[in-house]
C-alpha positions as CSV (number, residue, x, y, z in Angstrom):
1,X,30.5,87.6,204.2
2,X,28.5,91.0,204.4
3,X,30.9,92.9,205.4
4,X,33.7,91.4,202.8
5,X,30.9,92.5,200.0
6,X,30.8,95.8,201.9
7,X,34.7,96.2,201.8
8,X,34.5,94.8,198.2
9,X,31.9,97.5,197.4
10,X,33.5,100.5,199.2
11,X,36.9,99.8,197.2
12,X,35.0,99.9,193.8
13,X,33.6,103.2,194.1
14,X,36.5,104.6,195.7
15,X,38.6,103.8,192.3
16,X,35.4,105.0,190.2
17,X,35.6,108.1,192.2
18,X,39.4,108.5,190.7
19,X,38.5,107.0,187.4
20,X,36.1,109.7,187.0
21,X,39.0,112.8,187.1
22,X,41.9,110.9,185.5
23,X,43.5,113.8,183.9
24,X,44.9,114.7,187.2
25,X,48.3,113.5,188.8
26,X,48.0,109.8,190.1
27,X,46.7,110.9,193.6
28,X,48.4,110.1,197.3
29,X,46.5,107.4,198.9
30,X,47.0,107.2,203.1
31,X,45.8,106.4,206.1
32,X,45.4,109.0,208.8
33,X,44.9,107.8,212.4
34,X,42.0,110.6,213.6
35,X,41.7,110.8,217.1
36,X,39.1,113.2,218.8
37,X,36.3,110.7,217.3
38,X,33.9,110.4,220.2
39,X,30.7,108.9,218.3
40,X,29.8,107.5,214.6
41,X,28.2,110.5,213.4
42,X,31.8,112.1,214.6
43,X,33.1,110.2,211.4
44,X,30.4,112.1,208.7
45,X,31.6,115.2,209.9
46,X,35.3,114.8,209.3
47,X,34.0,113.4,205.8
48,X,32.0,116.4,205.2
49,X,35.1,118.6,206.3
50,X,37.8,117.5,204.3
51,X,34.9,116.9,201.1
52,X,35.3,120.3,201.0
53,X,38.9,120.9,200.9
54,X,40.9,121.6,198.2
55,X,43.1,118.7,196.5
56,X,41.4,115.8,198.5
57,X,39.8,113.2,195.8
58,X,38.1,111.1,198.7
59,X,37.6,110.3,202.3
60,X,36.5,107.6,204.6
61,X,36.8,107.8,208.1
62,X,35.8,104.5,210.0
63,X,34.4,104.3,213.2
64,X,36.0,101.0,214.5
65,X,39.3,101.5,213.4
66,X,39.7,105.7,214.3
67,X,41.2,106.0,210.8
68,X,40.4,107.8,207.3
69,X,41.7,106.4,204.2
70,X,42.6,109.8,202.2
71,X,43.0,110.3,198.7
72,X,44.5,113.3,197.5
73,X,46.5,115.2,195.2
74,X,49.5,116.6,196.8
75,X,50.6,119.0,194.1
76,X,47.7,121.0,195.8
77,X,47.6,119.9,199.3
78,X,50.5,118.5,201.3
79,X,50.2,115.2,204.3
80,X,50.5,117.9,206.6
81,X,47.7,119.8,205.2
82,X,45.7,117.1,205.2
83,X,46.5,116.6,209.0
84,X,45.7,120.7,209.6
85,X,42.4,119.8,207.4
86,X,41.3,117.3,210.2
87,X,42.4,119.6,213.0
88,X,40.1,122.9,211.1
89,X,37.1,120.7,211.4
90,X,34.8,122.1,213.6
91,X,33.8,119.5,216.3
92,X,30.7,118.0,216.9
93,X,31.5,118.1,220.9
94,X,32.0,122.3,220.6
95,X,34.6,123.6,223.2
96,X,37.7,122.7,223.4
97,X,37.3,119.1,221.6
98,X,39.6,118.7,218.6
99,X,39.8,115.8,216.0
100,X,44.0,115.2,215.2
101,X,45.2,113.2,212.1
102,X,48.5,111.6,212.3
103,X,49.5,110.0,208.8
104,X,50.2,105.9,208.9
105,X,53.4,104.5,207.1
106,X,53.9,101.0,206.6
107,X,57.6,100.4,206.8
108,X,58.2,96.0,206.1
109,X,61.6,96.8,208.2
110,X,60.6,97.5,211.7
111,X,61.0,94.5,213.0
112,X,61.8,95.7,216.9
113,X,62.5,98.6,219.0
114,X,66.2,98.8,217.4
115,X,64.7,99.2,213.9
116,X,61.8,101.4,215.3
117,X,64.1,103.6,216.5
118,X,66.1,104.2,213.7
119,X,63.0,104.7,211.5
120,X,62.1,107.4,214.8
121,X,65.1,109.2,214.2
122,X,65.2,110.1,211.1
123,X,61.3,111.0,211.2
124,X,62.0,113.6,214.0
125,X,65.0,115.1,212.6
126,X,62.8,116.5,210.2
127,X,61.8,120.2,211.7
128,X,58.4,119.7,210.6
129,X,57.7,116.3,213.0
130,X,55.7,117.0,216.5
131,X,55.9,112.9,217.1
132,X,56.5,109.6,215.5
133,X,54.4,106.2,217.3
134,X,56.0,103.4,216.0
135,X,54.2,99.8,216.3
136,X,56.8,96.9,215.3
137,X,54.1,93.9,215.6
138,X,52.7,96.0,212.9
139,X,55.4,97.1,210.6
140,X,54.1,101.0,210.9
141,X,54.6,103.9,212.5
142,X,52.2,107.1,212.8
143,X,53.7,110.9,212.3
144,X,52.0,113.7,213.9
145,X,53.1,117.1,212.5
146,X,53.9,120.6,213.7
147,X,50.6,122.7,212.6
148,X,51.2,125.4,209.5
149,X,54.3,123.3,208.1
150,X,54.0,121.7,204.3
151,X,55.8,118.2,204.4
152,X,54.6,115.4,201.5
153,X,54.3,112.0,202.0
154,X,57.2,111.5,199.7
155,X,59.7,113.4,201.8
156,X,58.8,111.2,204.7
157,X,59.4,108.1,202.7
158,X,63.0,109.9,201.4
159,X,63.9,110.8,205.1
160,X,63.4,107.0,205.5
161,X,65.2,105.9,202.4
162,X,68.1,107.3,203.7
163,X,68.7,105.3,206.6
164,X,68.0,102.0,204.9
165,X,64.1,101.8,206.0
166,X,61.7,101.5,202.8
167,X,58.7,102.8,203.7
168,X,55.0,103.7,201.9
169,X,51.7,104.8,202.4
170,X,49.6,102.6,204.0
């Protein structure tokens, strides 16, 4: 029950956080798988990173589920962006430790590795794609991108339109 009022209370402000700057385009809202997490204060610092970055509205990176649910505008930053934001942010380990963001897409259609794989092709024809992870007992796949390219969310979804699969953020 606590953690349903917590969930309850967590969606609340993140929709007064968008209600506050409504004169803006109706903002991209996605799910970014960040690996590199190592520890819970690991999550406050990818937070405090892409706070600061141009176009993003809002982010909250959970611990147990090594994903950030990311609001932002995409006339300023694109999905790839956001994924080269995560990548930027200095981590807490030092050295060679990176944190990664690979965006989440819920696609009803993927059924089985047949549909998967269609939804895989049409992904990584796109010269911007490093990867696609697709999860049929989930319906969703995961894109990992080239670094320095500019791909939106909605050219993803297009690239999946094409061959039949409708797709969203997730």
């Amino acid at each position: 029950m606590r953690l349903l009022a917590l969930a309850i209370a967590s969606a609340l402000s993140f929709n007064v956080t968008y209600a506050e700057d409504s004169s803006q385009t109706t903002p991209t809202v996605a799910t970014y798988a960040i690996g590199g997490l190592h520890c819970p204060p690991c999550t406050r610092t990818v937070e405090a990173s892409l706070a600061r970055t141009k176009g993003v509205k809002s982010a909250k990176v959970d611990w147990a589920t090594k994903s950030a649910h990311i609001q932002f505008d995409e006339n300023v930053i694109t999905a790839t962006q956001v994924s080269d934001a995560v990548a930027r942010t200095p981590h807490m380990m030092g050295g060679g430790m990176r944190y990664s963001g690979t965006l989440a897409l819920s696609v009803p259609a993927i059924q089985d590795k047949a549909t998967g794989k269609t939804a895989s092709d049409a992904l990584t024809k796109l010269p911007e794609i490093a990867k696609v992870n697709v999860f049929p007992s989930t319906h969703t796949l995961t894109v990992q991108f080239k670094e320095g390219v500019k791909l939106t969310s909605s050219q993803l979804i297009d690239a999946l339109d094409q061959v039949g699969l409708k797709a969203k953020t997730y």
